[in-house]
N, CA, C and O of each residue as an XYZ file, in Angstrom:
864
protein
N      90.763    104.453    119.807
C      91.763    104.935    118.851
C      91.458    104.382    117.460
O      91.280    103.201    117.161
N      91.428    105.513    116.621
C      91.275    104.787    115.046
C      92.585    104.452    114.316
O      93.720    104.865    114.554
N      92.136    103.572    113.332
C      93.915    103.367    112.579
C      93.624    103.587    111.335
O      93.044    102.788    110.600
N      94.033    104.744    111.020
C      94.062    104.527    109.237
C      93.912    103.732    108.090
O      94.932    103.056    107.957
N      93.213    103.543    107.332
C      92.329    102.896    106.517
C      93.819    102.185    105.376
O      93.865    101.098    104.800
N      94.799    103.246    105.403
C      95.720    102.701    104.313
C      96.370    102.200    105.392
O      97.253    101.531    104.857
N      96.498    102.097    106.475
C      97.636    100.922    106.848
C      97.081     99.566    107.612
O      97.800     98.836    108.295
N      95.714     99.368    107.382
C      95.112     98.328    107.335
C      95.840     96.783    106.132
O      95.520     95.602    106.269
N      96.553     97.188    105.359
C      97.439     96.084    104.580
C      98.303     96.275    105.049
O      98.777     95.235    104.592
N      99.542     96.883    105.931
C     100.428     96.836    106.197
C     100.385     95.655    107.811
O     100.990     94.589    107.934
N      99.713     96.150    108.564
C      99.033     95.555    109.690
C      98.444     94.036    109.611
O      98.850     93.052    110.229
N      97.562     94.108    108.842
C      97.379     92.254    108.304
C      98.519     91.647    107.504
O      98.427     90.430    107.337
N      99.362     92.133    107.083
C     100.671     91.380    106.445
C     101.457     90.927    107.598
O     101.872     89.769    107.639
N     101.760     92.029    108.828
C     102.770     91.676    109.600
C     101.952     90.623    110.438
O     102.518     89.723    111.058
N     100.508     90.798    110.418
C      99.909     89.704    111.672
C      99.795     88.599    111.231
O      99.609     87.688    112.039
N      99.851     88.358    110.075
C      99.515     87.181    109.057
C     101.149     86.243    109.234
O     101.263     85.021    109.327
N     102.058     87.087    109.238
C     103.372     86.726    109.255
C     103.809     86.113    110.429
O     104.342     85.013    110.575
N     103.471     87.097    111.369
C     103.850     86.427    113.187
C     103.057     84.901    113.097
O     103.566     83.930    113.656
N     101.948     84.799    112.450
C     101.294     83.684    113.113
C     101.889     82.200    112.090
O     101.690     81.026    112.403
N     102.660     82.701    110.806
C     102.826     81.775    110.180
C     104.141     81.234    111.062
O     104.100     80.057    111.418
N     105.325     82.051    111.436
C     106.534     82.096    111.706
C     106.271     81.471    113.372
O     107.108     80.812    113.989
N     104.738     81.911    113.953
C     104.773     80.982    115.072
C     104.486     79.575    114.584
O     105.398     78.806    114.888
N     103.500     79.018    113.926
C     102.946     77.803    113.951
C     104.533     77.247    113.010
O     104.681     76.027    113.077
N     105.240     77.720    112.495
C     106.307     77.001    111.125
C     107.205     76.694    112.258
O     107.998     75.849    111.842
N     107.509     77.039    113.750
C     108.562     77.405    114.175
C     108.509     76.456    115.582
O     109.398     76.001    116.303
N     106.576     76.358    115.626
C     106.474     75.811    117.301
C     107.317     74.392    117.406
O     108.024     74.174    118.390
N     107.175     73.336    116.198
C     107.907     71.854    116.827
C     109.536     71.948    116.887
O     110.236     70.951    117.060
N     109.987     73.095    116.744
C     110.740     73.304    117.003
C     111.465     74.306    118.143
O     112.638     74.611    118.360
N     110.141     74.677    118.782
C     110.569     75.636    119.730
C     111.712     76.435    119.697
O     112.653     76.504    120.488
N     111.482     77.022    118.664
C     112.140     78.145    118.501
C     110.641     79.432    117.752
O     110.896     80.029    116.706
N     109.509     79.613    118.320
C     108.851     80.223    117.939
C     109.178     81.623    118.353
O     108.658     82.577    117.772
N     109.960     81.765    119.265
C     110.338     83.391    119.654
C     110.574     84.348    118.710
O     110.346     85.556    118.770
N     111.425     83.190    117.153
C     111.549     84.203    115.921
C     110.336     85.156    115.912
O     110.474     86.353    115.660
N     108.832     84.444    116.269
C     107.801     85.372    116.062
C     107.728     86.744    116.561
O     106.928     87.462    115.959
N     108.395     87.283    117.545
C     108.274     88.366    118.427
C     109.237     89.082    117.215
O     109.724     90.077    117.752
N     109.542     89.027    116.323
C     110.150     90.367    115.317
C     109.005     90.380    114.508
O     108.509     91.487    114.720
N     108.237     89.728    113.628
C     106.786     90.807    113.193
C     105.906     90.876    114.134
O     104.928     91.448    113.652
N     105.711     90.599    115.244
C     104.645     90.887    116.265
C     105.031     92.493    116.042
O     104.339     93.417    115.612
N     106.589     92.453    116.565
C     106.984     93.696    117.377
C     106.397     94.705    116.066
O     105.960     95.850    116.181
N     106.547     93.844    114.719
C     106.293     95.041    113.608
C     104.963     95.157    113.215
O     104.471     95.920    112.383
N     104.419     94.276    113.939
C     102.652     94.486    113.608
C     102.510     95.493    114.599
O     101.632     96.242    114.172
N     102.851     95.840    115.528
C     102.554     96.697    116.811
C     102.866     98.198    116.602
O     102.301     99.113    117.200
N     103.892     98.336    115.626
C     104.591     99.420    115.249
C     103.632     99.894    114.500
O     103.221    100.995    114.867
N     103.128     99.439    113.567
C     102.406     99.887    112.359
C     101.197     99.980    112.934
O     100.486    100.751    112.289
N     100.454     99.347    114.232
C      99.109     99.809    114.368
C      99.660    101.114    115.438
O      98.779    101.868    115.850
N     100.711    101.302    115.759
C     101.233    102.695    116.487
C     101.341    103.147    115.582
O     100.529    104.072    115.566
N     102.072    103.103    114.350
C     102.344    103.991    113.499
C     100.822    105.052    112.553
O     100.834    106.239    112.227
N      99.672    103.972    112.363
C      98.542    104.511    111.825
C      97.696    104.862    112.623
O      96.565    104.962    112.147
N      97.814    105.096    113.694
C      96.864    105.627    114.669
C      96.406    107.102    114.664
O      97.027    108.147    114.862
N      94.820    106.783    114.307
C      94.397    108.541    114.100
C      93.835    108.446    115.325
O      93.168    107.442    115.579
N      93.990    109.398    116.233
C      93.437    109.988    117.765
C      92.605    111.066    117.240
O      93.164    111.677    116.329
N      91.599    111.425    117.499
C      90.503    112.396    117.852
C      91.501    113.909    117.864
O      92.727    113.903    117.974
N      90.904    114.772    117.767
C      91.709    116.133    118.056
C      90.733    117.347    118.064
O      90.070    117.727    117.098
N      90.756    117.987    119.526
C      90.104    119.186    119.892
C      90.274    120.321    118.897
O      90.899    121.281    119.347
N      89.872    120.414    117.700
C      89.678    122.540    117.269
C      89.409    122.870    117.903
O      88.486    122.466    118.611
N      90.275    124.130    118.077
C      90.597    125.254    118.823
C      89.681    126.043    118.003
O      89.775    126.042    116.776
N      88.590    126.876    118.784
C      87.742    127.779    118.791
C      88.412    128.782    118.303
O      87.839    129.350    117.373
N      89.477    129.218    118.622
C      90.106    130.312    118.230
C      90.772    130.536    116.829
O      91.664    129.848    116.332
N      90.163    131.632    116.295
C      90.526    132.345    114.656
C      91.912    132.024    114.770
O      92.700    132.004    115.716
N      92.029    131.683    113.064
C      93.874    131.182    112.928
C      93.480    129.693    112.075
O      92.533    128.910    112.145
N      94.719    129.760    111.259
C      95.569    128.964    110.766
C      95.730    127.560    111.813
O      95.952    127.859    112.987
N      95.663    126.464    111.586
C      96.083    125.511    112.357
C      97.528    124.721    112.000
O      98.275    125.373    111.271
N      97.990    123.462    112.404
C      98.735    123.072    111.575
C      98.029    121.603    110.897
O      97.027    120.933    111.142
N      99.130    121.536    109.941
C      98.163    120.624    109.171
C      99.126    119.002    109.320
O      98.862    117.959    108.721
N     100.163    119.217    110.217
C     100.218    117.684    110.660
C     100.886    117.978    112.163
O     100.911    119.123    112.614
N     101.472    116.737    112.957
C     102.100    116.340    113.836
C     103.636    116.200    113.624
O     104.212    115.431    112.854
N     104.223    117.202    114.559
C     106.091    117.240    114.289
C     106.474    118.406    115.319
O     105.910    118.817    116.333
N     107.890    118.851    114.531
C     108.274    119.865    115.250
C     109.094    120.787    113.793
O     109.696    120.404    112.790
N     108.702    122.206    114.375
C     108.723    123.404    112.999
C     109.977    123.136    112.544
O     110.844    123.166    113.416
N     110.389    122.841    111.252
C     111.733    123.142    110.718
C     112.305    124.177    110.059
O     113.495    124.230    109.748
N     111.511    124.975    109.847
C     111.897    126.580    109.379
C     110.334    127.159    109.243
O     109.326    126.466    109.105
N     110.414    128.797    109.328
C     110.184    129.370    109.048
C     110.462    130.564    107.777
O     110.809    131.535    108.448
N     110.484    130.876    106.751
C     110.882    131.357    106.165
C     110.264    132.430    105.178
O     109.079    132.263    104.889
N     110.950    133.546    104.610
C     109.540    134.396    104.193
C     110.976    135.578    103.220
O     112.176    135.803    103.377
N     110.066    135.946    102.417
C     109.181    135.896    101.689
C     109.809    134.278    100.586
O     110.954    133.845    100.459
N     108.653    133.833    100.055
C     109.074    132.951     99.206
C     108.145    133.064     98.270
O     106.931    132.873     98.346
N     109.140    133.552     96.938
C     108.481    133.364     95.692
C     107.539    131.792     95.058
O     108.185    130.934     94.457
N     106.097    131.621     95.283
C     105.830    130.127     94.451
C     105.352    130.875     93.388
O     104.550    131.804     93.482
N     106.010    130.326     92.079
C     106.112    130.741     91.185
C     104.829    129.766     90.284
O     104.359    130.188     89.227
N     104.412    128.495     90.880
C     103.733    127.603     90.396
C     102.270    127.224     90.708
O     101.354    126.712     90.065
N     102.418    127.649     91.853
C     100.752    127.173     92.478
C      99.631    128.857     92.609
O      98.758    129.386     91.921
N     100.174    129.084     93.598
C      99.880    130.475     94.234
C     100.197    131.853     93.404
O      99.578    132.909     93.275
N     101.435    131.363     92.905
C     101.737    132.754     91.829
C     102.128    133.713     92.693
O     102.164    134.583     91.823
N     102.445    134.281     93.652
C     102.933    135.424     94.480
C     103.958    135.150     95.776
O     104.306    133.973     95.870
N     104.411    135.924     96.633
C     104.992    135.928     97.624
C     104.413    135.250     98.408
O     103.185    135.332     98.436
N     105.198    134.228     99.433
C     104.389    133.729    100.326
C     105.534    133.282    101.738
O     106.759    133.163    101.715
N     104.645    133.128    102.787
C     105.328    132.778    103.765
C     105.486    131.703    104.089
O     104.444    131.156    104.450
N     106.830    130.788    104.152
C     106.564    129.297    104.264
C     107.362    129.147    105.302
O     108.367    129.716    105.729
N     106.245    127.653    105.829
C     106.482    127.329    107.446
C     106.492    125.609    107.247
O     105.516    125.022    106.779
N     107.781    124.883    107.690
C     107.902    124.005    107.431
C     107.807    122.856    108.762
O     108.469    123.030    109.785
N     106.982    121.799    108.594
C     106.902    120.606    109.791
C     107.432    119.450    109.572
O     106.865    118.743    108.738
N     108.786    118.872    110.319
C     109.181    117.743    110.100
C     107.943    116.525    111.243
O     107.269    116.593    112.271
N     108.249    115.689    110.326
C     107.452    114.460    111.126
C     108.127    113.104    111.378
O     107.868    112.233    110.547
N     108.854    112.819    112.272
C     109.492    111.585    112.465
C     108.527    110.367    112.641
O     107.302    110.470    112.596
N     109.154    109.298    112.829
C     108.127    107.990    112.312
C     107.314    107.862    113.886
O     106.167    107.439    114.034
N     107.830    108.132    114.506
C     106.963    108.535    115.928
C     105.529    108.901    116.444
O     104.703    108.591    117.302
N     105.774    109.882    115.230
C     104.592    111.438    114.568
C     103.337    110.414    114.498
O     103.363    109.244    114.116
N     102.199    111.186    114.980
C     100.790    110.762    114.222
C     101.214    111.386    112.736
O     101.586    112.559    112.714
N     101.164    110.616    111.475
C     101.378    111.225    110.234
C      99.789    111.410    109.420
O      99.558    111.323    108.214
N      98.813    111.698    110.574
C      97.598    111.804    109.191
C      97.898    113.573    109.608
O      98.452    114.168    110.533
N      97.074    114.011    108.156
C      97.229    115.038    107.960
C      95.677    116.035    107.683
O      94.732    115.558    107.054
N      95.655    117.297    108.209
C      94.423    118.253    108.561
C      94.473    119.255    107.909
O      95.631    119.665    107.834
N      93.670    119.938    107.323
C      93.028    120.525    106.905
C      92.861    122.390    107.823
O      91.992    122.773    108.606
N      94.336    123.291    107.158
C      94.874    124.203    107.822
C      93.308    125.578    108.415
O      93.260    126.423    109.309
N      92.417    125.177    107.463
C      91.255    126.077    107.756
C      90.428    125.172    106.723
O      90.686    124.157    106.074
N      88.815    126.386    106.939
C      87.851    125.551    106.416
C      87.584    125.941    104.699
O      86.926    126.979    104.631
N      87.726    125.707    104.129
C      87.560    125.723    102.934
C      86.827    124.975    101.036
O      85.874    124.218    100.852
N      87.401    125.361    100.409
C      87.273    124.627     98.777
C      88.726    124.026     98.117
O      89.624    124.760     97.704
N      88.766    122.528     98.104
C      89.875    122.372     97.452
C      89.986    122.997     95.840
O      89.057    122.823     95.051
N      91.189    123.715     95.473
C      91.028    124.565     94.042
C      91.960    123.407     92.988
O      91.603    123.160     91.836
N      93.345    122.710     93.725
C      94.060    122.203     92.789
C      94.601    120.816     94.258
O      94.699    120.813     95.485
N      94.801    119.887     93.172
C      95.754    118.699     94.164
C      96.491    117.722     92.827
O      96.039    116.936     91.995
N      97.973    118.312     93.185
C      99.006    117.820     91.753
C      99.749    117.421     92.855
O      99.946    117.847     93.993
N     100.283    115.998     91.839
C     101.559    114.818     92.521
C     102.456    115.444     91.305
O     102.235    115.721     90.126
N     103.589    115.528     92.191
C     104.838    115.681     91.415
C     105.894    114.311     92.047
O     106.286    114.274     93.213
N     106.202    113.314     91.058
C     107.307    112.649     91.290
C     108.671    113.054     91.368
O     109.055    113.891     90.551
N     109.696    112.473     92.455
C     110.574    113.194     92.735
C     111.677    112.345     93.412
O     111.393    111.170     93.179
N     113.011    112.433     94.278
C     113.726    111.988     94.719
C     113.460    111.679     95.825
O     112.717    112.591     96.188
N     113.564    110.969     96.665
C     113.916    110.560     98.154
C     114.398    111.357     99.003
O     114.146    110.960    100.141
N     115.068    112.451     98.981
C     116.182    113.103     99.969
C     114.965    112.657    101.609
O     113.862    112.197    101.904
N     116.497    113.349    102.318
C     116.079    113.154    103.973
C     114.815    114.688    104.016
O     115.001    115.902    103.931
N     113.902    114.068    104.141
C     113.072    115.203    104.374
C     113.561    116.541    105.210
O     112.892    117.560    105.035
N     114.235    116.574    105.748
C     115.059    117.900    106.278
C     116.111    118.400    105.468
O     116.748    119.281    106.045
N     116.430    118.182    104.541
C     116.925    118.708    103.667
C     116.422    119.836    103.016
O     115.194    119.909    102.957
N     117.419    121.196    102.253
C     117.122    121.926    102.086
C     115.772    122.127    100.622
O     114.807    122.892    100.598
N     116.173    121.239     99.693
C     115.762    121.131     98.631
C     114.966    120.145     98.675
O     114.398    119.994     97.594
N     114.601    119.217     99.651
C     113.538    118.397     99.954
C     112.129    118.890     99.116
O     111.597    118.114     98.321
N     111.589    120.228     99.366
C     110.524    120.499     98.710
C     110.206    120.542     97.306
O     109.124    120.460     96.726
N     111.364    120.687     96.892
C     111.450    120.802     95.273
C     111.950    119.527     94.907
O     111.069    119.256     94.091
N     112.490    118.815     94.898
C     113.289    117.805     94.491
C     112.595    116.513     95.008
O     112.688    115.578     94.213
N     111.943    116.254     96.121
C     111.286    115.219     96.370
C     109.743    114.922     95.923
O     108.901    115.820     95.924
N     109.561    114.077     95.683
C     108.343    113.150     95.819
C     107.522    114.217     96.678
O     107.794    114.558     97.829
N     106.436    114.688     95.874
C     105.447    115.740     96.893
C     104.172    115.424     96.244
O     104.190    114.666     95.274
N     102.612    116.121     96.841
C     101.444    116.303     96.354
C     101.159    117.472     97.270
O     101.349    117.589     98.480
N     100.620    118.363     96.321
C     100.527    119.977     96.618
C      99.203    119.770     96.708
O      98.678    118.924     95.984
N      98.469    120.502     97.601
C      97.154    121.138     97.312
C      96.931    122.439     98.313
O      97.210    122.677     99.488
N      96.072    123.391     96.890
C      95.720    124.431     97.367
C      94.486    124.638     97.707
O      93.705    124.401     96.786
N      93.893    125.075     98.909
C      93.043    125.439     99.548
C      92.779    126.961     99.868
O      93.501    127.831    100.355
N      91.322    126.959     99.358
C      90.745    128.391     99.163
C      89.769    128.587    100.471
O      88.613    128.262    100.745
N      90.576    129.119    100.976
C      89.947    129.215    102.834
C      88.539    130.336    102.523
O      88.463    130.913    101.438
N      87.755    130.485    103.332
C      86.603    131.125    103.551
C      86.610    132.287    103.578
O      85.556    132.763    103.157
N      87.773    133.426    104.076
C      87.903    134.412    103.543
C      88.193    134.877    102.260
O      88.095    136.025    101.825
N      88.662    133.572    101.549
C      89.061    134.053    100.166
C      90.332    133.612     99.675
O      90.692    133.013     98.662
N      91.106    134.240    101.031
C      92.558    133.368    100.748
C      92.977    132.517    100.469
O      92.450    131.880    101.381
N      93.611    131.694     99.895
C      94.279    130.593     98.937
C      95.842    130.428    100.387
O      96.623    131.108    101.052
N      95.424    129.038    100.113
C      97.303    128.481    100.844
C      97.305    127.419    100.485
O      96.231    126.819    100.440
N      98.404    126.835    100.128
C      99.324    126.127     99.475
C      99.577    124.704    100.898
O     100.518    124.952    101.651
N      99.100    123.889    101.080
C      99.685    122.378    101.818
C     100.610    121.384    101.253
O      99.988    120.514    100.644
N     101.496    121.267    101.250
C     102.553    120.558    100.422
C     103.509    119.194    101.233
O     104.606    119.331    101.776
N     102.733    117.945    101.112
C     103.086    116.652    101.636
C     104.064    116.436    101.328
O     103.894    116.584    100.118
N     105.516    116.063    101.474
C     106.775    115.742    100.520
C     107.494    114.563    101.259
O     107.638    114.413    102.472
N     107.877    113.828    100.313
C     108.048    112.411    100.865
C     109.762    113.118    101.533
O     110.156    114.283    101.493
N     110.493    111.820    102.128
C     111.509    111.829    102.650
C     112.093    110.306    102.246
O     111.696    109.655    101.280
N     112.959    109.952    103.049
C     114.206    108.768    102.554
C     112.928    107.497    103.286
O     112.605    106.408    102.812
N     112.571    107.992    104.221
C     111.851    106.441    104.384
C     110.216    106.394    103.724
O     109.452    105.509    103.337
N     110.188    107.716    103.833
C     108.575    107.950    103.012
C     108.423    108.052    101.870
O     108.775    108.990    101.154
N     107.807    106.963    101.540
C     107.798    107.094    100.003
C     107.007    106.841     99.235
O     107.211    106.472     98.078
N     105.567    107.069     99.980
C     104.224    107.749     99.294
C     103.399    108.648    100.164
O     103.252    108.656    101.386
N     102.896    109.408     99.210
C     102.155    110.841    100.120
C     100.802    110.484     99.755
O     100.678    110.410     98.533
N      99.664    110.220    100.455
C      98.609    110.109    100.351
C      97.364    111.234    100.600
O      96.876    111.606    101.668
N      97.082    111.575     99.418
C      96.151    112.733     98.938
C      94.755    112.664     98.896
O      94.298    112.942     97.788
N      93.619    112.270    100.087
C      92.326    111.856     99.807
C      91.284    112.761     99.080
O      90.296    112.241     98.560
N      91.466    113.950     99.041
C      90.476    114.663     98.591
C      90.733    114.931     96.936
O      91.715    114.396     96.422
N      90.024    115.592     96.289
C      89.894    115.802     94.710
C      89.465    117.331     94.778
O      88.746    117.767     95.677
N      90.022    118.174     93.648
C      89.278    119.727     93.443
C      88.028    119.880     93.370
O      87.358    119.301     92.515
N      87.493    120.739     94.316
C      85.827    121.048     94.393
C      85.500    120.229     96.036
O      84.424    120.396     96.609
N      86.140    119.732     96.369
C      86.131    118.794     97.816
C      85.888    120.576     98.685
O      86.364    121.687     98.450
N      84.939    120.058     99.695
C      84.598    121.200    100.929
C      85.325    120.304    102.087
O      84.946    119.192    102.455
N      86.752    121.225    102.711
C      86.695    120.852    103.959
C      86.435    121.808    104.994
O      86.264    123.007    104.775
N      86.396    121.054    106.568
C      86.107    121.797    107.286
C      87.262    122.075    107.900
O      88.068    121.210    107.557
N      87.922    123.108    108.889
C      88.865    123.437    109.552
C      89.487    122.452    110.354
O      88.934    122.416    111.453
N      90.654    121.424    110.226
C      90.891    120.067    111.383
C      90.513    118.896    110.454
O      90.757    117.718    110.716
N      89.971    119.280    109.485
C      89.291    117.681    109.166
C      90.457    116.957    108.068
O      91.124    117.626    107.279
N      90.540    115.484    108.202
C      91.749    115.203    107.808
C      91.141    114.642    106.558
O      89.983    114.286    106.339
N      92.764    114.657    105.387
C      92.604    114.582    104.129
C      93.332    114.033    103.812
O      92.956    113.441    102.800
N      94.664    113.712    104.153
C      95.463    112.351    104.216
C      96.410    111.652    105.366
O      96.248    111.468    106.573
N      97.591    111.311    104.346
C      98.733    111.371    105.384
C     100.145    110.807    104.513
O     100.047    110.281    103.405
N     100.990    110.943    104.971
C     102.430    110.043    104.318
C     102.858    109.147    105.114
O     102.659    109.217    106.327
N     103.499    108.190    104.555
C     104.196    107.151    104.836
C     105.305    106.978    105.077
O     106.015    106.743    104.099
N     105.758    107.000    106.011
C     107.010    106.460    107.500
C     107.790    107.875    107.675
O     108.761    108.105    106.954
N     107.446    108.620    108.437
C     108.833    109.954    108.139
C     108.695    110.627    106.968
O     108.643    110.094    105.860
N     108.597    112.496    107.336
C     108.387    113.200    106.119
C     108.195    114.626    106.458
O     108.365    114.749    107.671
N     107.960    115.570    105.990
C     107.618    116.584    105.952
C     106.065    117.002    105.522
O     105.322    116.251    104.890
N     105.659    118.523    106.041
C     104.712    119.253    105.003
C     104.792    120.856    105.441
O     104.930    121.540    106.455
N     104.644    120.979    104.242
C     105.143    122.215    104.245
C     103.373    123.349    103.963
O     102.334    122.957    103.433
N     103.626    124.527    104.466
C     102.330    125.293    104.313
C     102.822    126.702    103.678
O     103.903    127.160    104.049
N     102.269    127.187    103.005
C     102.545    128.102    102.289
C     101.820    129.345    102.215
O     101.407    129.660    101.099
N     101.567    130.173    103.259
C     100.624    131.412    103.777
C     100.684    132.835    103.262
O     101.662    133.460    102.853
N      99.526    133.174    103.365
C      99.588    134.656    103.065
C     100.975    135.644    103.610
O     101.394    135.410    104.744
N     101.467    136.426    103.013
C     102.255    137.604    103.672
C     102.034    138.184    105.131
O     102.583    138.435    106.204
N     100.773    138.221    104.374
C     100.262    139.115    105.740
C      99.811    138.395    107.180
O      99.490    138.893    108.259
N      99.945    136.768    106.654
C      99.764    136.351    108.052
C     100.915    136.737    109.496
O     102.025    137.264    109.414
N     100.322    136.353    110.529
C     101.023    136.506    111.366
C     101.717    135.159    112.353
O     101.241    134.710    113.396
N     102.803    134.773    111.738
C     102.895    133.331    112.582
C     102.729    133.106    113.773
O     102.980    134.097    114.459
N     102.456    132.351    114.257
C     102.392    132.074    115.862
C     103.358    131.426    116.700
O     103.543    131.635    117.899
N     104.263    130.200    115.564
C     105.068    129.051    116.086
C     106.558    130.125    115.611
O     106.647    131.193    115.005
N     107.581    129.184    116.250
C     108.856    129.008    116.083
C     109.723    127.436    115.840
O     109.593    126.242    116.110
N     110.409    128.121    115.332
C     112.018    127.141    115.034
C     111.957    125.743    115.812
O     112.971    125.723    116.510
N     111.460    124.940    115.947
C     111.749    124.121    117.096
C     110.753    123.353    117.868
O     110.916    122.283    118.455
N     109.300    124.354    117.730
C     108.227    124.103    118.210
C     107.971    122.634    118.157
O     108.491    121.928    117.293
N     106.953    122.044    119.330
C     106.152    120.884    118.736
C     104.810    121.427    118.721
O     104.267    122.111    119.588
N     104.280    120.959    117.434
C     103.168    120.903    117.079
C     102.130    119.762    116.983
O     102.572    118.661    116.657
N     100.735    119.889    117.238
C      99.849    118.598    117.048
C      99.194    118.955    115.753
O      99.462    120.123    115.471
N      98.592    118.496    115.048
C      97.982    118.802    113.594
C      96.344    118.730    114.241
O      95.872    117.833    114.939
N      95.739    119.859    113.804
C      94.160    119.881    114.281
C      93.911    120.673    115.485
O      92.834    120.981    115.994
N      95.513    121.039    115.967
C      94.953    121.589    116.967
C      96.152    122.993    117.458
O      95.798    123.733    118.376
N      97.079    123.155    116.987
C      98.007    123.775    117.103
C      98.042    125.223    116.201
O      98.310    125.366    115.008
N      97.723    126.089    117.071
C      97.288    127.744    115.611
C      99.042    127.699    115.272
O      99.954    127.623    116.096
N      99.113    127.758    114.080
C     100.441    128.072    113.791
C     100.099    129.864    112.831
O     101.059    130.616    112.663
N      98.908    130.206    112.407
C      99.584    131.790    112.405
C      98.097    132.346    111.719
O      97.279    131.798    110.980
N      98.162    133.576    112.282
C      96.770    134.223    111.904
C      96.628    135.488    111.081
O      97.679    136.007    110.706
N      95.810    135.895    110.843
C      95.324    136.832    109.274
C      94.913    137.768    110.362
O      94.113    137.399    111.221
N      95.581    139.311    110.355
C      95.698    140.492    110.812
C      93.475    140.711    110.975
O      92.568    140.488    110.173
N      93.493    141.096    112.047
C      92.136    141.889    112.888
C      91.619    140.192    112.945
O      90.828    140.275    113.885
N      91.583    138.647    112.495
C      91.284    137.735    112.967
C      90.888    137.436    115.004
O      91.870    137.688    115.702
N      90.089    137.141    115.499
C      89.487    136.826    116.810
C      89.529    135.638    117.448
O      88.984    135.506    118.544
């Protein structure tokens, strides 16, 4: 199992901590205090854990993190990135969630903008607009352009964006992730055809969430 490169400081803080709070604590035997950052060093190497993930051979859209769908919704005017109608399909991610994040098809990164923003509970309606986000659009291999949109939530409260415009990814391949609980939102052609629903769980890298009409 790999662990994410950014929560490598979070992980040596809490292990650094258990061992001070054991040795400060042993002549007094009361070192048990230690078992509350153990428990939180343990969390955080659960929490950054990137697992391997099978692409699916099969034509389509993937998803681009780990959760379960929080809307579907369509048509939606982006008036900012994309410029046209689009279909947006939204993934909540609880702190549970593997939170690194993939790469919906294979493509050219065209744009990647941080917009600072509010906190809301990432399930919130206005979460996308109003929160803490980093957009990037990806110019998939047919041509098509879609919109990936990281947006922080009340406990997440940085979105981590690894790639830069002109970056080649491949279909699955990961490009960041957010921090503790959050959303991301994808922003698709019209004409795609979704695959998921309301409710779904999804894995990121491996889950078709919706495909481009005569696609195989």
């Amino acid at each position: 199992m790999k662990i994410a490169p950014e929560g490598i400081p979070f992980i040596g803080f809490f292990f650094v901590l258990t061992g001070i709070v054991f040795f400060a604590l042993s002549a007094r035997h009361t070192m048990y205090w230690a078992l509350i950052p153990l428990a939180l060093t343990l969390f955080m190497v659960y929490f950054f854990r990137d697992p391997e993930r099978m692409v699916p051979a099969e034509a389509g859209y993937i998803s681009p993190a780990d959760g379960k769908v929080l809307l579907v919704d369509e048509p939606v005017d982006d008036t900012v990135f994309l410029k046209r109608n689009v279909k947006m399909l939204s993934i909540f991610m609880s702190p549970l969630n593997v939170h690194i994040n993939r790469a919906p098809c294979a493509g050219t990164v065209r744009l990647v903008k941080h917009k600072p923003g509010s906190f809301k509970a990432a399930y919130h309606k206005e979460a996308p607009w109003k929160n803490e986000s980093t957009s990037m659009v990806l110019e998939c291999g047919s041509g098509q352009e879609l919109l990936v949109r990281q947006v922080a939530g009340a406990l997440a409260r940085r979105t981590v964006c690894r790639v830069k415009p002109g970056d080649r990814l491949e279909r699955g391949e990961r490009y960041g992730l957010i921090k503790f609980s959050s959303r991301v939102d994808v922003y698709l052609p019209l004409e795609a055809e979704v695959l998921v629903k309301v409710g779904q769980k999804v894995k990121a890298g491996e889950t078709l969430i919706a495909r481009m009409p005569g696609e195989r």
